[in-house]
C-alpha positions in Angstrom: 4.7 -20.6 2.1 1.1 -20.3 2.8 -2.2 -21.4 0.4 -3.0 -18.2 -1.6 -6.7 -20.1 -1.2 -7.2 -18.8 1.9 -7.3 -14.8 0.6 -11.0 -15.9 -0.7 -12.1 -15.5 2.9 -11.7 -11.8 2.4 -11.0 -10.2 5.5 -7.6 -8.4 5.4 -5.7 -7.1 8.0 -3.2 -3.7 7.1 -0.4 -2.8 9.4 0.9 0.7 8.8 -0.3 4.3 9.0 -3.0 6.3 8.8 -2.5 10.3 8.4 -4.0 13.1 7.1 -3.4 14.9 3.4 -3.7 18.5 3.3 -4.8 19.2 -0.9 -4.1 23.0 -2.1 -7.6 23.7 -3.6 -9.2 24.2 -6.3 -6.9 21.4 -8.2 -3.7 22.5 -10.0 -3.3 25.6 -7.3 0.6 25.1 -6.0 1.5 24.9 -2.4 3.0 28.2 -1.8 0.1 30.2 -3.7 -2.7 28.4 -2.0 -5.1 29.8 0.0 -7.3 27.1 1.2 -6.7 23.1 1.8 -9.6 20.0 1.9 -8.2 17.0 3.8 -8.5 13.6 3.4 -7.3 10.4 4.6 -4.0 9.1 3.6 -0.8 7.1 4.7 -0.1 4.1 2.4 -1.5 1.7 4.7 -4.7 3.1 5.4 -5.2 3.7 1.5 -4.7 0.0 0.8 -7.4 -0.7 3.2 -9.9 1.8 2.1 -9.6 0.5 -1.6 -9.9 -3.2 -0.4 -13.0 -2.5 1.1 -14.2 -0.1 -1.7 -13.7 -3.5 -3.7 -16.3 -5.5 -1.8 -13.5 -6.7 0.7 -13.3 -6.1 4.7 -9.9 -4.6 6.3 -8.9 -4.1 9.6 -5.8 -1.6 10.1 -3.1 -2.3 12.9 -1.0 0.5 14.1 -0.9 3.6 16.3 -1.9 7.3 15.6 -1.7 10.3 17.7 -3.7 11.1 20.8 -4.5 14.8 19.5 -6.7 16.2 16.7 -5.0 14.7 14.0 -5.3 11.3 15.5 -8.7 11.7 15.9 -9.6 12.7 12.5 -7.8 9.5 11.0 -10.1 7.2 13.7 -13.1 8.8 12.4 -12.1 8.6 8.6 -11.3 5.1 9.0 -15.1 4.5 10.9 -16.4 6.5 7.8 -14.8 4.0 5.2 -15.7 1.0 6.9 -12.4 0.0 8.5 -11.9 -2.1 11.2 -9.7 0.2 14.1 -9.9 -2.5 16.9 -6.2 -2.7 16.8 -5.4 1.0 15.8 -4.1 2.4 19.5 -4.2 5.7 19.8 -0.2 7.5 21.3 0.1 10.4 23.7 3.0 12.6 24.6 5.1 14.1 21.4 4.6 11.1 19.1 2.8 13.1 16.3 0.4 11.5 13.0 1.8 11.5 9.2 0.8 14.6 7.7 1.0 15.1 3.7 0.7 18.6 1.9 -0.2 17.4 -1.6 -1.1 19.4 -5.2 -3.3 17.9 -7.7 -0.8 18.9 -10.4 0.8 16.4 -12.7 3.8 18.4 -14.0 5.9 19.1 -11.2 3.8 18.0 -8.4 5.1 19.0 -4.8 4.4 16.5 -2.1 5.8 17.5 1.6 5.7 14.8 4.3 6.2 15.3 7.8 7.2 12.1 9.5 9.2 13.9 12.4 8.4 11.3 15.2 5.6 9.4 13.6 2.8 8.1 15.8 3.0 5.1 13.8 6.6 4.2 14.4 5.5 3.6 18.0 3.6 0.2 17.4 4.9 -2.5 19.7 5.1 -6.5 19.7 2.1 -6.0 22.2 0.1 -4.0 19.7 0.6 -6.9 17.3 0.0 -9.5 19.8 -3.3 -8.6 20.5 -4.4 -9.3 17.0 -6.6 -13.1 16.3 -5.0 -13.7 13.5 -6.3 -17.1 12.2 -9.6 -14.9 11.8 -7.6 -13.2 8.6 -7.6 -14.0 4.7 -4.0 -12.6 4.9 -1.6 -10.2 6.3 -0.6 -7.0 4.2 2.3 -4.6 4.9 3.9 -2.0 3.2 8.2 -1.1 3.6 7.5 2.3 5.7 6.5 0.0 8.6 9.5 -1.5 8.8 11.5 2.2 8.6 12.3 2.8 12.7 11.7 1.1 16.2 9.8 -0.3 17.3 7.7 -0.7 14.4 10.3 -2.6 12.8 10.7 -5.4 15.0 7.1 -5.5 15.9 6.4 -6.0 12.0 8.3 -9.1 12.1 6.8 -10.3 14.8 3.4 -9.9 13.3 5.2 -11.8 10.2 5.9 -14.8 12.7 2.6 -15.0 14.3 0.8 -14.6 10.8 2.5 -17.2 9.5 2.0 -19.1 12.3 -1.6 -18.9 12.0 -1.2 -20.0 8.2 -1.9 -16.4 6.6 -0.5 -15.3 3.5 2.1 -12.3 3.7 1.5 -9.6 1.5 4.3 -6.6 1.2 4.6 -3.8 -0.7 7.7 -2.5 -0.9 6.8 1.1 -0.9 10.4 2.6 0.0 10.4 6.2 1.1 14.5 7.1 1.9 12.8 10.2 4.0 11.6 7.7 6.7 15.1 5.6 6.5 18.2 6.0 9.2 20.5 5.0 6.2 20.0 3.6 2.4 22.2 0.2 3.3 19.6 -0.4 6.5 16.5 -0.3 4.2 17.7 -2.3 1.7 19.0 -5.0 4.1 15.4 -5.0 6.1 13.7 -4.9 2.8 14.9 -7.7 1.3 14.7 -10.0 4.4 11.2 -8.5 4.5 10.3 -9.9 0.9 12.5 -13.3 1.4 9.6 -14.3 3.8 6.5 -12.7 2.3 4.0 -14.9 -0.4 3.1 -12.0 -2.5 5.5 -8.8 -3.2 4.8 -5.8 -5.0 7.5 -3.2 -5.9 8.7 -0.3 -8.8 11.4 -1.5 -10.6 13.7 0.9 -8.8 12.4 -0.4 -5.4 13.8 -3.5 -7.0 17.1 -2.6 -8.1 17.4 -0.9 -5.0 17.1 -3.8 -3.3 19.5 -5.4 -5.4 22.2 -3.0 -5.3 22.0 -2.1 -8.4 19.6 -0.1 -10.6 20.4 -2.5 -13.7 19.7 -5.9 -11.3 15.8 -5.1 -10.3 13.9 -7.7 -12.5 16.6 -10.4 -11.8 16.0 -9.5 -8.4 12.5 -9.6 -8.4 13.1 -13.2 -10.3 14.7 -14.5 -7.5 12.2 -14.0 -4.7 9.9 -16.8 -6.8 13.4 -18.6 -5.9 13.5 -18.1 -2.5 9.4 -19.6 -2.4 7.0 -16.0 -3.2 4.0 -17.3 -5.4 3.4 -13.8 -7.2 5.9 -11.1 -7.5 4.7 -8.2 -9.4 7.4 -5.3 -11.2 6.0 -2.2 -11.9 7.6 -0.1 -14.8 5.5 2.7 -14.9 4.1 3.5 -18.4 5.4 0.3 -19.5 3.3 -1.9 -17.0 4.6 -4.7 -15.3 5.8 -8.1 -15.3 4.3 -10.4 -13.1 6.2 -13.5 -12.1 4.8 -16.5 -10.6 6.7 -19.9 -9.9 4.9 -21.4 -13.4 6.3 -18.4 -15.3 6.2 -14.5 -16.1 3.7 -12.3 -18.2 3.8 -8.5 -19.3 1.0 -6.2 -19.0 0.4 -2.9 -20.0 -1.3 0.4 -18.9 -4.5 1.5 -19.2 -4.5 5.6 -20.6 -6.1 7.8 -18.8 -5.8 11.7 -18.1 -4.1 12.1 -15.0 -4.2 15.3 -12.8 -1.7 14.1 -10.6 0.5 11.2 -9.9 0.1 9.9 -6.3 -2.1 7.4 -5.2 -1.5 5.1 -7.8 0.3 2.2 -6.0 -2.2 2.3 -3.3 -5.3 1.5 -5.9 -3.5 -1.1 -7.7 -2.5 -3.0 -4.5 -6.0 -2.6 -2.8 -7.9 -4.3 -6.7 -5.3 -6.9 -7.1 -5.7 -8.3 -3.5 -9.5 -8.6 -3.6 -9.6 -9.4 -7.8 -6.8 -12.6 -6.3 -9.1 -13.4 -3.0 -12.5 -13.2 -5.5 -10.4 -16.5 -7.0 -10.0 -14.1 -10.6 -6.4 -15.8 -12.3 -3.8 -13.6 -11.5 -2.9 -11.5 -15.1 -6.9 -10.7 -14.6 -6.4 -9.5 -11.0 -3.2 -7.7 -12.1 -5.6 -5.8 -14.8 -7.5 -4.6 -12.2 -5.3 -3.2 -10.4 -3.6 -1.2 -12.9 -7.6 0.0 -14.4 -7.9 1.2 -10.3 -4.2 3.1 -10.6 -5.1 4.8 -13.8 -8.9 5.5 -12.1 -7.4 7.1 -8.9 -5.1 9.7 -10.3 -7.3 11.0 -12.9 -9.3 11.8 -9.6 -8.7 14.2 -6.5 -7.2 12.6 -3.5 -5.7 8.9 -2.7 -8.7 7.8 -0.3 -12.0 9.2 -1.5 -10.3 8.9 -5.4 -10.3 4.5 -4.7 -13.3 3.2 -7.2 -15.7 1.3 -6.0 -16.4 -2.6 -7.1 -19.2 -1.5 -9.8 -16.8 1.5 -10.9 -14.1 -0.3 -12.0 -16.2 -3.0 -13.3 -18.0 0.1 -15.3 -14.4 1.5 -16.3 -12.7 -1.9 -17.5 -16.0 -2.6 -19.5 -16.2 0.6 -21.4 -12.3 1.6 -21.5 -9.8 1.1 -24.5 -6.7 -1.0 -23.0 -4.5 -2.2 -21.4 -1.6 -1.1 -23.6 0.4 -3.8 -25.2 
């Protein structure tokens, strides 16, 4: 496996999506009553990216978007965040971008994805190939990329040529069943996926979906430090996680806040507890982070424009009671 060290160079490269999120406004209006919509950027890819670099990192995204409006929109929202789109090609013909209709409602919040023929899907081994990738701290992927061809195979391709180059893999499991031909398929890709990655991050029923069985998660995530990750980290929700490393495991809790709705989350706490790990902080300290940036982002409108910056999370874990034991 490769030398975590090498994430202190601090250039990250993403491969996934980028899309656009369509909120009912003003918050807490539902779907079907709303009359007007603000739009953001979103996909879980390009929300990793954008809170690495609202955390004093630099990201690159690889992947494919739409040659239409859509596609457009996401290049421009990545330019306006700071992200690196060299390797972001744009798709014509009926290939069409991830788009996200989304409430800011915490109780019974509706989400509706469309991912018929997904721009991002169409990423190639030559789209991958084009990257330099010895000029990355590490490369970070989440489980949708790997959902259809020929993303798939070109995702394990980049995998190769990262590791070739001596990068760190980074994978967050991220399952979405919607994007999956069948339930045995993901789980089969999934776990080869996280047999060859350094660093995995996953729910606790990502995990136990993974294992085959809901009850088997944690000893599944166990296992993986077996089979040579360094970190593995098991999100439970309100009752934190458990992060394993090869040297042993440690429980952390949440930090409280007052949600007003419950997406994003994941995104934030990947994006801190990358750049906390590449700023050299331990890794129960970087794991901290990332669940002070989770709490942050869904007490605030949006996934993208809701990551806190490096001074606001400081701010936050400075001046905010937690985590929970």
């Amino acid at each position: 496996m490769a030398d975590l060290a090498r994430l202190a160079k601090g250039r990250f490269l993403v491969i996934g999506r980028a899309g656009m999120d369509l909120y009912a406004d003003p918050p807490g209006t539902r779907v079907e009553d709303a009359t007007r919509f603000t739009t953001a950027l979103g996909g879980s890819s390009a929300n990793i990216a954008v809170a690495l670099t609202r955390q004093g990192a630099q990201a690159a995204l690889l992947g494919c978007v739409s040659d239409d409006a859509v596609g457009r929109f996401c290049l421009a929202q990545l330019d306006a965040y700071g992200i690196d789109r060299t390797h972001v090609r744009a798709v014509g013909g009926e290939v069409r971008n991830s788009l996200a209709v989304v409430e800011t409602r915490v109780n019974d919040c509706q989400s509706v994805i469309y991912r018929n023929n997904a721009a991002d899907f169409a990423m190639t081994r030559a789209d991958v190939e084009s990257v330099d990738y010895p000029g990355f701290a590490a490369l970070i992927t989440t489980g949708t990329v790997l959902a259809a061809q020929p993303s798939r195979s070109a995702a394990f391709h980049a995998f190769a040529l990262a590791r070739a180059a001596g990068l760190p893999l980074i994978f967050d499991v991220d399952y979405r069943p919607y994007s999956w031909p069948s339930a045995a398929v993901a789980a089969e890709t999934y776990s080869r996926a996280a047999a060859l990655c350094d660093v995995i991050v996953g729910n606790e029923e990502e995990f136990g979906f993974m294992a085959g069985d809901p009850s088997q998660g944690l000893a599944k995530a166990r296992s993986l430090i077996g089979e040579g990750a360094r970190i593995v980290v098991y999100k439970m929700g309100e009752r934190g996680a458990v992060t394993i490393t090869p040297e042993g495991e440690g429980a952390t809790g949440i930090y409280p806040t007052q949600a007003l709705k419950p997406t994003g989350a994941g995104d934030s706490f990947l994006g801190a507890f990358i750049a906390a790990l590449g700023r050299g902080q331990p890794v129960e300290s970087a794991v901290r982070r990332g669940s002070a940036a989770a709490a942050m982002v869904v007490a605030r409108v949006g996934c993208a424009p809701a990551m806190p910056t490096l001074a606001e999370l400081d701010a936050f874990l400075a001046n905010h009671p937690g985590p929970t034991r």
